[in-house]
C-alpha positions as CSV (number, residue, x, y, z in Angstrom):
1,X,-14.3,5.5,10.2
2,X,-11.6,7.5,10.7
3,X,-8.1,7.3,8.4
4,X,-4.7,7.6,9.1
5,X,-2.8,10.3,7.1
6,X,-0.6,7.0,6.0
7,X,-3.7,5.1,5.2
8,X,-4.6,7.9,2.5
9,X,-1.3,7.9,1.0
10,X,-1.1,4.2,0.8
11,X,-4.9,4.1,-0.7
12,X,-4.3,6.7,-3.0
13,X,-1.2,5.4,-4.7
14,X,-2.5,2.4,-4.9
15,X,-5.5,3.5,-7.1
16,X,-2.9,6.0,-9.1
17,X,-1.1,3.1,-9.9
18,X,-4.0,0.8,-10.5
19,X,-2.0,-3.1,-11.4
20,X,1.1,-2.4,-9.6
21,X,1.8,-4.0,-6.5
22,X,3.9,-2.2,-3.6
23,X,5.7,-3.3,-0.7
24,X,5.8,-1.1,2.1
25,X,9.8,-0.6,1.2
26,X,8.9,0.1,-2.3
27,X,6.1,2.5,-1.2
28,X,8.2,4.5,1.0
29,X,10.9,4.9,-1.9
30,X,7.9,6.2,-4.1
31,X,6.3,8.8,-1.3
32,X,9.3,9.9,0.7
33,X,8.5,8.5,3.7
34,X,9.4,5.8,6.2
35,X,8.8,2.2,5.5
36,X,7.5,1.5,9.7
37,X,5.0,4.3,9.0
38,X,3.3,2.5,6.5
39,X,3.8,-0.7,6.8
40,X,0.4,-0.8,9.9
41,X,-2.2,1.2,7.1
42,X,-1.0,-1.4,4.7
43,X,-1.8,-4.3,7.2
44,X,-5.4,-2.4,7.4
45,X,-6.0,-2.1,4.0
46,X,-5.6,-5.9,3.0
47,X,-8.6,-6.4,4.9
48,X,-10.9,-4.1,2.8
49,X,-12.6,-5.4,0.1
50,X,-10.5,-3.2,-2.7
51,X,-7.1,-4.3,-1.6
52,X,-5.4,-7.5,-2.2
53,X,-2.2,-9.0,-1.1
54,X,0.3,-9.5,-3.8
55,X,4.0,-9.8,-4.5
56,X,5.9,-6.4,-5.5
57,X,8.4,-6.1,-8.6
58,X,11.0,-6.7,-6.0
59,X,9.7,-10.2,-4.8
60,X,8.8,-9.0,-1.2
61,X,4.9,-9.5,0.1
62,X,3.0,-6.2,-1.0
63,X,-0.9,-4.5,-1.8
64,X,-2.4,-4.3,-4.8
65,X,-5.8,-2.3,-5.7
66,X,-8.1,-4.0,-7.5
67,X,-10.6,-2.5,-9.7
């Protein structure tokens, strides 16, 4: 299966920050980068088994990775 460069970003902060929830918003802030850009590998990535939906520090709908 081929990944998105936002898809690896989005994975791999996720399992740097291991317990920490992000919205797409919040993640942007984080990586420098555009909230629309990674809002769709975010989408994609709730559906794999290691990423669950969750509510970010700042109360909107976010991912979470779970270990």
């Amino acid at each position: 299966m081929a990944y998105s460069m936002s898809e690896r970003l989005v994975r791999q902060r996720l399992r740097d920050n291991k317990g920490r929830a992000y919205c797409a918003e919040c993640m942007a802030k984080d990586l420098g980068r555009n909230p629309a850009e990674l809002k769709p590998a975010m989408e994609a990535l709730v559906l794999r088994e290691r990423f669950v939906a969750a509510a970010c520090g700042c109360g909107a709908s976010g991912l979470i990775y779970r270990w």
